[in-house]
N, C-alpha and C positions, 0 to 999 in steps of 0.2 A: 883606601879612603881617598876620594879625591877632597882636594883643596882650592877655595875661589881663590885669584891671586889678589894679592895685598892691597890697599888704595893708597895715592898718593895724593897731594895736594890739587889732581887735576880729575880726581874720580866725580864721579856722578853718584847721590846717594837718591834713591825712590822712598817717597814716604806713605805709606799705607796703614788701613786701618782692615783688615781681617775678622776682627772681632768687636769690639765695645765700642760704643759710639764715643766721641773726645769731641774736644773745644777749639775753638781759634786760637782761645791762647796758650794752648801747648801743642800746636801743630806752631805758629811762630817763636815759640822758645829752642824750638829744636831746627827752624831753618836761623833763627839768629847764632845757637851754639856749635850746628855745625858749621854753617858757611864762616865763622869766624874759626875753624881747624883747616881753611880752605877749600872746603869741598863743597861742589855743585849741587844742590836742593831741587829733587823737582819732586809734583807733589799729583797723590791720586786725586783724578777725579770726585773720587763719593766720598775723598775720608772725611768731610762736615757732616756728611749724612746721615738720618736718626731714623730706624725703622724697630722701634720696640726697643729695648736696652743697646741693640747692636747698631752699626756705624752702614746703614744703609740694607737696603738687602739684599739678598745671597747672592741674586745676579752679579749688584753692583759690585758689592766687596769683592765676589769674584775677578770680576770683570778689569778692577784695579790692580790685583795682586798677579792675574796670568800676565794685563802687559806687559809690569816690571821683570816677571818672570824670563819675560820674550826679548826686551828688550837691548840689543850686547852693547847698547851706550850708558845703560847700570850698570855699576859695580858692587851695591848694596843697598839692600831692602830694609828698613828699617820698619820695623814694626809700631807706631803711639801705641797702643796698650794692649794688655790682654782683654780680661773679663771671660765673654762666651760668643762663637759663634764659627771659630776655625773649624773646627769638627763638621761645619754642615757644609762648609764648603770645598774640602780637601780631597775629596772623590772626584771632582769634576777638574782639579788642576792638571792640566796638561806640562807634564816636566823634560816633554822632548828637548826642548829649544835647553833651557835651565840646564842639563845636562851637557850639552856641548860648550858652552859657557856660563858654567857656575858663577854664581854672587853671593855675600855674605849676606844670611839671611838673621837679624837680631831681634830678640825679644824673649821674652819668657813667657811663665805663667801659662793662659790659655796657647803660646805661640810653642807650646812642650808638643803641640802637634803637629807641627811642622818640622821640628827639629828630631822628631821621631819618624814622620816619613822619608827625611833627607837619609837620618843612619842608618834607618834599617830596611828601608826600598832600595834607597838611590845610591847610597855611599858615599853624601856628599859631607862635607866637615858646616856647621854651621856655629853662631855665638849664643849662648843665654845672657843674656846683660839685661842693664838698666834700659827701661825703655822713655821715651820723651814725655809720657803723662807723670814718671818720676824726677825729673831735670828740673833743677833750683836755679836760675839766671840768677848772677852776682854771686852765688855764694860757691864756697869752695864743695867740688865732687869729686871724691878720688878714683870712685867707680867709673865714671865718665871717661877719666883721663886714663885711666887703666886699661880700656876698649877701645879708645883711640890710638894708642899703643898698639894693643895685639892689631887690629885691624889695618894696622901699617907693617905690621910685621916684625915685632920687640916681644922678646919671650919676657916672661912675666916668673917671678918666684916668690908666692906669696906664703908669708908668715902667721901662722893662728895660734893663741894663747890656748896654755893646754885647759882640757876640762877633765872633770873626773870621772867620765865613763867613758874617754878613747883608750881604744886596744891598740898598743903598740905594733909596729913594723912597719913593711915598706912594703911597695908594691909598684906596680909599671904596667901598663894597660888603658884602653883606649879609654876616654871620658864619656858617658852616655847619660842619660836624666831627665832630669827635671820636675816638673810640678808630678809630685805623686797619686794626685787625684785624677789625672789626664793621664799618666801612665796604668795608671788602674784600669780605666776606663777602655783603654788600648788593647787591652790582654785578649789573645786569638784572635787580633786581626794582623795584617800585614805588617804593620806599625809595631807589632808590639818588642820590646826589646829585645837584642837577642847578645844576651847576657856573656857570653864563655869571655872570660881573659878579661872583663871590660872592670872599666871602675865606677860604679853607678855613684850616682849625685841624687838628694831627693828634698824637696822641698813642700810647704803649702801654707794655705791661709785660711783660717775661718771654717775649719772643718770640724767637726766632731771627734772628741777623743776614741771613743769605740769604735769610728768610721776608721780612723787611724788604723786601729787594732787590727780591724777588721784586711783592712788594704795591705798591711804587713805579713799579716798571715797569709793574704791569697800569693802575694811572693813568695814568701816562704811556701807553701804547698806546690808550686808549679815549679822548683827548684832552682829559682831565681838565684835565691843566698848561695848554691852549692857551687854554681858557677863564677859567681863575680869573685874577681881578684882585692878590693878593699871597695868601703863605702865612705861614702864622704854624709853625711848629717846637714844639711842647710838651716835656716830659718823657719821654723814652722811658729808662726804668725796669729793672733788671736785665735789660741785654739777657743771650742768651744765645748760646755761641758753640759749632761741632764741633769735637772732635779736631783737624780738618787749618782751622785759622783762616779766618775769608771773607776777612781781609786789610786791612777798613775799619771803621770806628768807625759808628753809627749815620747820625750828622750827615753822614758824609763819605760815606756809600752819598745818603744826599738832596742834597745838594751837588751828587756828581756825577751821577744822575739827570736834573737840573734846568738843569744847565749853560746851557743854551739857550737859555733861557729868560726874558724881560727883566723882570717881575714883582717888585715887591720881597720880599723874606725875610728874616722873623725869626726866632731860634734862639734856644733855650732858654728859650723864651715860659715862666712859671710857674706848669705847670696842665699836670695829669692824676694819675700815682699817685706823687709827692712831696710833702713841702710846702716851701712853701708853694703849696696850690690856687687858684690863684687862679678868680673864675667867671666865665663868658662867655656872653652872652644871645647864644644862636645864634637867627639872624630876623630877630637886628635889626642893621641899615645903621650902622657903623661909619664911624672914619676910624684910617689907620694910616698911622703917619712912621715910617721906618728912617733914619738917620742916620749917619755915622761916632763919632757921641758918644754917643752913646742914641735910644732908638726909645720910642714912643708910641702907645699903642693907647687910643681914645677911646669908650667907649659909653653 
């Protein structure tokens, strides 16, 4: 796994929008919240631009996201938000240049697919975090200041209150994940995960509980579970339910999925679309304690 090197107070951060169209004013929240950790702002082209739900169209989004890609005066790509639109344009990025000097590339949600073609094409190490359509000026974020951290290069050892369906032990293996509906979506292409040793993360928002079910099982049949070394549980977010009830709560459709299963598991990991976000450098070799008292994930 290669790794972008660290930023310092003198890096250059590119800010793009890939997918959902955003505002002015949370594209200047995040050039006031970073250039106040002193780092340099420069910003795409299209990301004001509004073409259907998404921040411009496919050319443009592109168009923004290969320069930074290119560019070796970035050092990090920050993504404003998820929503939809990465998937249509990730065929056409060219990762030759991006390759020879890697950059952190940040964001979640819709941005699980870029953090999916870096692991499982390119081998590059990338962040899931908070992104700038999340970012509260004046108020206190711990998630923020937690990724300003890793992103300078300060390991991180984060503490989670026990719940009652993590399965104890410990494990060490690479971090991979994220939004579960975008890794779903992935499965037999290039992208799709590739499980042995790894410690899968999984998150979402506003899904369907059977859709749930349903996304658990196709893991579970293509032998996702048999390989991974432990799961982490994130935030799954206004779930939503039919008329006639599925019958089971999120956590308890992945509980019972998993049953089988001797891997350890944590629940209600804190990170995806609540806050507190907390960020997770998928690529890079973790260690993670489940415990009857609290769990620990180290990176």
């Amino acid at each position: 796994m290669k790794f972008p090197h660290f930023l310092t107070p003198k890096s250059q951060i590119g800010l793009v929008a890939p997918a959902g169209k955003t505002t002015s004013e949370v594209v200047k929240a995040a050039i006031s919240l970073l250039s106040a950790k002193g780092f340099k702002v420069v910003i795409g082209n299209h990301i004001l631009d509004s073409h259907y739900q998404m921040a411009g169209t496919d050319s443009d989004r592109l168009s923004d996201l290969q320069s930074f890609l290119n560019r070796d005066d970035i050092d990090a790509i920050f993504c404003l938000r998820g929503g939809y639109g990465s998937i249509r344009i990730i065929e056409q990025l060219n990762f030759s240049s991006f390759i020879n000097k890697p950059k952190w590339i940040v964001g979640f949600s819709d941005i699980t697919n870029l953090h999916s073609i870096l692991q499982n094409v390119y081998s590059i190490a990338s962040m899931h975090a908070l992104m700038p359509v999340n970012y509260k000026p004046g108020k206190k974020m711990p998630d923020f200041e937690m990724l300003i951290d890793l992103l300078t290069g300060k390991s991180q050892s984060i503490s989670v209150s026990p719940h009652p369906f993590n399965k104890t032990g410990s494990a060490e293996g690479q971090l991979i994940g994220g939004n579960l509906s975008i890794l779903h979506s992935l499965r037999g292409t290039p992208m799709d995960i590739k499980a042995d040793g790894k410690i899968l993360f999984i998150e979402d928002v506003g899904e369907y509980l059977y859709k749930i079910d349903r996304m658990i099982h196709t893991f579970k049949l293509g032998g996702t579970f048999e390989k991974i070394s432990a799961l982490i549980v994130g935030q799954f977010t206004n779930m939503l339910d039919n008329d006639m009830p599925f019958g089971q709560t999120v956590y308890e459709i992945i509980k019972h999925s998993i049953k089988d299963y001797s891997f350890p598991v944590l629940y209600n990991y804190p990170a995806g679309h609540s806050s507190p976000n907390y960020p997770l450098v998928f690529g890079k070799t973790v260690t993670l304690e489940v415990t009857e008292n609290s769990s620990t994930l180290k990176m």
